[in-house]
NUTORLO-236425 format. One record per residue: x negated, y, z negated of N, C-alpha, C, O in turn; residue number from 0; residue in one letter. Coordinates in steps of 0.2 Angstrom, whole numbers, plus 5000, padded with zeros to 4 digits. Layout:
! residues N
    nu    nv    nw   cau   cav   caw    cu    cv    cw    ou    ov    ow    k  r
     X     Y     Z     X     Y     Z     X     Y     Z     X     Y     Z  NUM  a
...
//
This chain:
! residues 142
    nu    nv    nw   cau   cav   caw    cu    cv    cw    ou    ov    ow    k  r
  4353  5190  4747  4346  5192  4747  4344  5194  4754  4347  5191  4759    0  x
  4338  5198  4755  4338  5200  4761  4331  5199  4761  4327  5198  4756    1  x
  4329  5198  4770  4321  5195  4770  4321  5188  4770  4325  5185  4766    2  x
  4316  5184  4774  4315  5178  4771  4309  5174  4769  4306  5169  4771    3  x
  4307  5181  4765  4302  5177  4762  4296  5182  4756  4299  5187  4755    4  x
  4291  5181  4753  4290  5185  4749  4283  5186  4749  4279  5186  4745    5  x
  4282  5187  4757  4276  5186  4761  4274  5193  4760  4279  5197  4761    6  x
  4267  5195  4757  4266  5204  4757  4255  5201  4754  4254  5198  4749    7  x
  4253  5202  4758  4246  5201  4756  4243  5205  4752  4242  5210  4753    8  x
  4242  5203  4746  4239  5208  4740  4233  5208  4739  4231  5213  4737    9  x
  4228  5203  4740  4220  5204  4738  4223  5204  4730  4228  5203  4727   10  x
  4216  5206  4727  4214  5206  4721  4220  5214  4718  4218  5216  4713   11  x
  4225  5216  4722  4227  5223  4719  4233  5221  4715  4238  5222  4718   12  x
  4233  5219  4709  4239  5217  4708  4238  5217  4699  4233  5216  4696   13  x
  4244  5220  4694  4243  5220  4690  4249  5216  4686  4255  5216  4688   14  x
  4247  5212  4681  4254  5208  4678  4253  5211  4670  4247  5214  4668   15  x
  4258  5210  4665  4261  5212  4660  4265  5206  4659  4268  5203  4663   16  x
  4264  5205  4651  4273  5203  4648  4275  5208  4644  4271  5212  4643   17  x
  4281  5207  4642  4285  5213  4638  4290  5208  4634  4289  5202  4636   18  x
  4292  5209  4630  4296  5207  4625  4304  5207  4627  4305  5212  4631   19  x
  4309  5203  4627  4314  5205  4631  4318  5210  4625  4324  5208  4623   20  x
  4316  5214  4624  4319  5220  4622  4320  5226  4627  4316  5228  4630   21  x
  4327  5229  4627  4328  5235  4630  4322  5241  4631  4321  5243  4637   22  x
  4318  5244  4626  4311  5247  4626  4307  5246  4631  4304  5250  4634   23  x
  4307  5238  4632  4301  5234  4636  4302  5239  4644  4297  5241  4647   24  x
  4311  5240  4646  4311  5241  4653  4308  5249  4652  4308  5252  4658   25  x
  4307  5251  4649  4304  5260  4651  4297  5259  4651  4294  5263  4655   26  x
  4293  5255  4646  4286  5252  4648  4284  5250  4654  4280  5252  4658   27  x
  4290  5244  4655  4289  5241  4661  4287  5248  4668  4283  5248  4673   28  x
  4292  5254  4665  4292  5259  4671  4287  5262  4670  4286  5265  4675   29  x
  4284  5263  4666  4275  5269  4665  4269  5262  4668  4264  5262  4671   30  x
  4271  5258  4667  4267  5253  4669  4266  5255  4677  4261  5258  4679   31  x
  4272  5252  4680  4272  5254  4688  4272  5261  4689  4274  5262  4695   32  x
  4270  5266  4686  4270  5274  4688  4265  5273  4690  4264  5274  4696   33  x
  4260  5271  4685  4252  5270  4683  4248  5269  4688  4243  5272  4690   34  x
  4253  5261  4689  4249  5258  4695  4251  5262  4702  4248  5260  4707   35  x
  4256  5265  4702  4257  5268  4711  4253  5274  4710  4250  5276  4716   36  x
  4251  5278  4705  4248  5284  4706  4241  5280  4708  4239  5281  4714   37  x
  4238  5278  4705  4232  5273  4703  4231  5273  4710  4228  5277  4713   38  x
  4235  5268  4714  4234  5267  4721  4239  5271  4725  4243  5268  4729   39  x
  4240  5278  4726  4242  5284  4729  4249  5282  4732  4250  5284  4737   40  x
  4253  5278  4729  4259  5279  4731  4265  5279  4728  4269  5274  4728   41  x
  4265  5286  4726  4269  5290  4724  4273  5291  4727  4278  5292  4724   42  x
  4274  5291  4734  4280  5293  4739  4286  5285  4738  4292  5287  4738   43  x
  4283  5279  4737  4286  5275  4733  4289  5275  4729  4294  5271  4728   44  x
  4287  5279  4725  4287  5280  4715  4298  5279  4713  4302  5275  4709   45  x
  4299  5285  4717  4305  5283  4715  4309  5276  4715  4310  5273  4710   46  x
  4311  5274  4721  4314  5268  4724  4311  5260  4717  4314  5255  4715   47  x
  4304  5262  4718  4300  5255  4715  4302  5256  4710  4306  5251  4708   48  x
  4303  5262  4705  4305  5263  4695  4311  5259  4695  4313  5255  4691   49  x
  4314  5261  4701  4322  5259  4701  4326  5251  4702  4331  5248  4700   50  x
  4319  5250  4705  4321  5244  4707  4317  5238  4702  4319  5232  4702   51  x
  4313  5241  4698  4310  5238  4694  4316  5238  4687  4317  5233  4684   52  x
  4318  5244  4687  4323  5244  4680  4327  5238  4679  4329  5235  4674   53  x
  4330  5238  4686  4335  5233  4687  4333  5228  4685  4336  5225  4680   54  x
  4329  5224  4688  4326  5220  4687  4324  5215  4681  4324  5209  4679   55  x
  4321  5221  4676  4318  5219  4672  4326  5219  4667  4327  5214  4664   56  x
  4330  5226  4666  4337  5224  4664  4338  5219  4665  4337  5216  4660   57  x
  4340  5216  4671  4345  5208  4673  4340  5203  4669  4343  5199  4666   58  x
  4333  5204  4668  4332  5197  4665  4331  5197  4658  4328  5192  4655   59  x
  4333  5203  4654  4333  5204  4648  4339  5202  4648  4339  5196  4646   60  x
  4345  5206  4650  4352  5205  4649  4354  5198  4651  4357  5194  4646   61  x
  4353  5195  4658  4356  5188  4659  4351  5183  4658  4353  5177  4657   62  x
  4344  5185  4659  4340  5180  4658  4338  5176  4653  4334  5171  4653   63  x
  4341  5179  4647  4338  5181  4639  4336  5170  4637  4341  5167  4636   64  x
  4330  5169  4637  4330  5163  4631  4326  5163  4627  4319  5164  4627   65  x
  4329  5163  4623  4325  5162  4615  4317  5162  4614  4315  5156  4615   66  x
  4313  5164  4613  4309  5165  4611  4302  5166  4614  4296  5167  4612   67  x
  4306  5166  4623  4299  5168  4628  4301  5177  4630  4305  5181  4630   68  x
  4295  5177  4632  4294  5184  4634  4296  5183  4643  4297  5178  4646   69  x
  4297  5190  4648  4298  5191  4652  4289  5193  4656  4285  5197  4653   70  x
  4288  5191  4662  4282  5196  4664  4285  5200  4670  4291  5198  4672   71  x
  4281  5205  4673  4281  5209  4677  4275  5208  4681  4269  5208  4679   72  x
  4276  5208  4689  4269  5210  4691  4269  5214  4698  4273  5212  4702   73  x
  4263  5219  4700  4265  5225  4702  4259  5222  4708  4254  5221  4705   74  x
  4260  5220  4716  4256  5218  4719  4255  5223  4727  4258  5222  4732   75  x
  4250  5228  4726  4249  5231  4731  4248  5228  4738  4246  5222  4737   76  x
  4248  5228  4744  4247  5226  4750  4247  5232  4753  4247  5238  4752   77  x
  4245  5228  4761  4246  5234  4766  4251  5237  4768  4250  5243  4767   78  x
  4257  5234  4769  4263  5238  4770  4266  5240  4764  4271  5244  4765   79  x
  4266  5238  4756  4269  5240  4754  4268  5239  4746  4262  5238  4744   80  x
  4272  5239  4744  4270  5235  4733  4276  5230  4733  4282  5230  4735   81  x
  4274  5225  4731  4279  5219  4726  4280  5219  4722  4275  5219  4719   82  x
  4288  5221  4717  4288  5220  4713  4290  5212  4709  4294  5209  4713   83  x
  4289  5209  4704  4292  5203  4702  4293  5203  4695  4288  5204  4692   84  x
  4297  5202  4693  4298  5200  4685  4304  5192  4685  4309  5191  4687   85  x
  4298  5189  4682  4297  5181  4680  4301  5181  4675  4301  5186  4671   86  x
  4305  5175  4673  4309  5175  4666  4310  5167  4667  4310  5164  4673   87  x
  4310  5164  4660  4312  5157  4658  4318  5153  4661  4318  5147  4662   88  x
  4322  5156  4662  4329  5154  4664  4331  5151  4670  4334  5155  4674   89  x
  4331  5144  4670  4331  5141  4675  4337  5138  4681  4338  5135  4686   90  x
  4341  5140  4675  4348  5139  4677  4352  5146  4680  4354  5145  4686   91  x
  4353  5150  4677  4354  5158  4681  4352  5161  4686  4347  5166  4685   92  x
  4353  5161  4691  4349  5168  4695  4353  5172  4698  4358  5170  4700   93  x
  4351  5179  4700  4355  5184  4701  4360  5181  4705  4360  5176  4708   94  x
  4366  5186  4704  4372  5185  4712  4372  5193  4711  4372  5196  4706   95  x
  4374  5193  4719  4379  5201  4719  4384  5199  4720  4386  5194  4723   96  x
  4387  5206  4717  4393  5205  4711  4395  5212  4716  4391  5216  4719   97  x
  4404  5213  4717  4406  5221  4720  4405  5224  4711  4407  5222  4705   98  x
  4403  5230  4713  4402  5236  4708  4409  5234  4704  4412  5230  4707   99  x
  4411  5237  4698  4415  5238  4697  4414  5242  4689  4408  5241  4686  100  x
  4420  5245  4685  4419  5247  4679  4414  5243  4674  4410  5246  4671  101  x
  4414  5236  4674  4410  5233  4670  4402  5232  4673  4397  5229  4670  102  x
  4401  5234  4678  4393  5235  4682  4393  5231  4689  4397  5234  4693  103  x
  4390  5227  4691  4390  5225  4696  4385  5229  4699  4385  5228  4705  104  x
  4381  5234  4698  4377  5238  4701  4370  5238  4704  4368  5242  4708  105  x
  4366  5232  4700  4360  5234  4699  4357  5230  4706  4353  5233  4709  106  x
  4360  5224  4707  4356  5221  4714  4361  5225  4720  4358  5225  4726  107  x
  4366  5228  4719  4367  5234  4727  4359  5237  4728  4355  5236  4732  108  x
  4360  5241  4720  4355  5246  4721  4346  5241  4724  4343  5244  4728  109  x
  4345  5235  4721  4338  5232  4722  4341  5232  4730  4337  5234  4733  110  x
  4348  5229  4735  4347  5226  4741  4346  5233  4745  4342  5233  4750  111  x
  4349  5239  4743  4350  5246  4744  4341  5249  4745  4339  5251  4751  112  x
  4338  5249  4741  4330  5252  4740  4325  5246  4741  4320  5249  4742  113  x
  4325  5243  4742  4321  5240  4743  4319  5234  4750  4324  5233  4752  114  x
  4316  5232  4753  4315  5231  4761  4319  5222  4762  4322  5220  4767  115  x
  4315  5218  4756  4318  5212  4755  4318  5212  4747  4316  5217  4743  116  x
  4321  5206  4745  4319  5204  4739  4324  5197  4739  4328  5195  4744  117  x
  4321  5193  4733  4322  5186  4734  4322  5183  4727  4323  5186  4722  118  x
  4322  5178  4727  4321  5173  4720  4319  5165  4723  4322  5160  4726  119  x
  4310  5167  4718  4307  5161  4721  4304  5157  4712  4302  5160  4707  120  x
  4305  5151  4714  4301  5147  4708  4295  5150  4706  4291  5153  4709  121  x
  4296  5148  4702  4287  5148  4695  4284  5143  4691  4286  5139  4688  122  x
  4278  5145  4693  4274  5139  4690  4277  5137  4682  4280  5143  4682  123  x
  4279  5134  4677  4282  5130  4673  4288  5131  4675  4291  5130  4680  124  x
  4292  5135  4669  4299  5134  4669  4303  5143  4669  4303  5148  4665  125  x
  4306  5143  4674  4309  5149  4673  4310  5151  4684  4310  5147  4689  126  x
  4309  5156  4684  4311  5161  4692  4308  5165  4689  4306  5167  4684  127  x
  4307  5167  4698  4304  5174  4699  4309  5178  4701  4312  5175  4705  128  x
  4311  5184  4700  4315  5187  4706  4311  5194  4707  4309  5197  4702  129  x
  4310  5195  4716  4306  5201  4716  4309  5204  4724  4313  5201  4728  130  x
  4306  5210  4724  4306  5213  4729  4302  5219  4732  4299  5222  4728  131  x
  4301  5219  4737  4297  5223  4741  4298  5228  4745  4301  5227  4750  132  x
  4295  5235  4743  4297  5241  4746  4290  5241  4748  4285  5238  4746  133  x
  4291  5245  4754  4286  5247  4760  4285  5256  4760  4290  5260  4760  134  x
  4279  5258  4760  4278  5263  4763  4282  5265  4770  4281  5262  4775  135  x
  4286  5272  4769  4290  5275  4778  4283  5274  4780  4279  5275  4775  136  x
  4282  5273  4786  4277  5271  4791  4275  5265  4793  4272  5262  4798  137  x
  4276  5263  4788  4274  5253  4786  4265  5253  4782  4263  5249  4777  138  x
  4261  5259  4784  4254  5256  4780  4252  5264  4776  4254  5269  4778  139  x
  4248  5261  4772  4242  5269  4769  4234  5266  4769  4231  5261  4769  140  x
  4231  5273  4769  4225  5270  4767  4223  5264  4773  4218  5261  4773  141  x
//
């Protein structure tokens, strides 16, 4: 994990969702965060953040999967940058990176790859957070 910490000051700009841990949910999850970066003009982001959110929200469908809870997502604007985090039940699992290979291993390259830090921090009852943080190139907007 890179960064040591999941310090990004948000104020009140932050938007959360649950989804369903259905495969669907991860393309929602992606118009969601378009929504909110157009919303708050950053677009120049847009790419990296869909990407790094896809992964995310895949890994805790796919590995995080428990029975009968839902996943959330939340999109947390700041000065330098957007947070992304998606929260899941699973308290026993948390990501590792893995070398690529035919059967995947790809998706935390790509979040350590695009993204500035990311991490995996507790959650209030039961489950992790794992999120990560992309910065506007210059560090601020607006």
């Amino acid at each position: 994990m890179s960064g040591a910490g999941t310090a990004i000051r948000c104020g009140e700009t932050r938007r959360v969702q649950r989804w369903t841990t259905h495969r669907r949910s991860v393309g929602l999850a992606r118009d969601e965060l378009r929504a909110a970066l157009a919303e708050w003009g950053l677009s120049a982001i847009e790419e990296p953040a869909v990407l790094v959110l896809s992964e995310l929200v895949t890994n805790a469908i796919t590995h995080a999967y428990v029975r009968g809870r839902d996943i959330e997502t939340s999109f947390c604007r700041g000065p330098e940058g957007v947070r992304i985090a998606v929260d899941d039940a699973d308290e026993r699992r948390h990501p590792q990176m893995r070398t690529p290979g035919e059967a995947g291993g790809r998706g935390l390259v790509l979040v350590e790859a695009l993204s500035d830090r990311w991490g995996v921090s507790a959650r209030r009852g039961v489950g992790k957070s794992v999120w990560a943080v992309i910065t506007v190139p210059g560090g601020r907007w607006r």
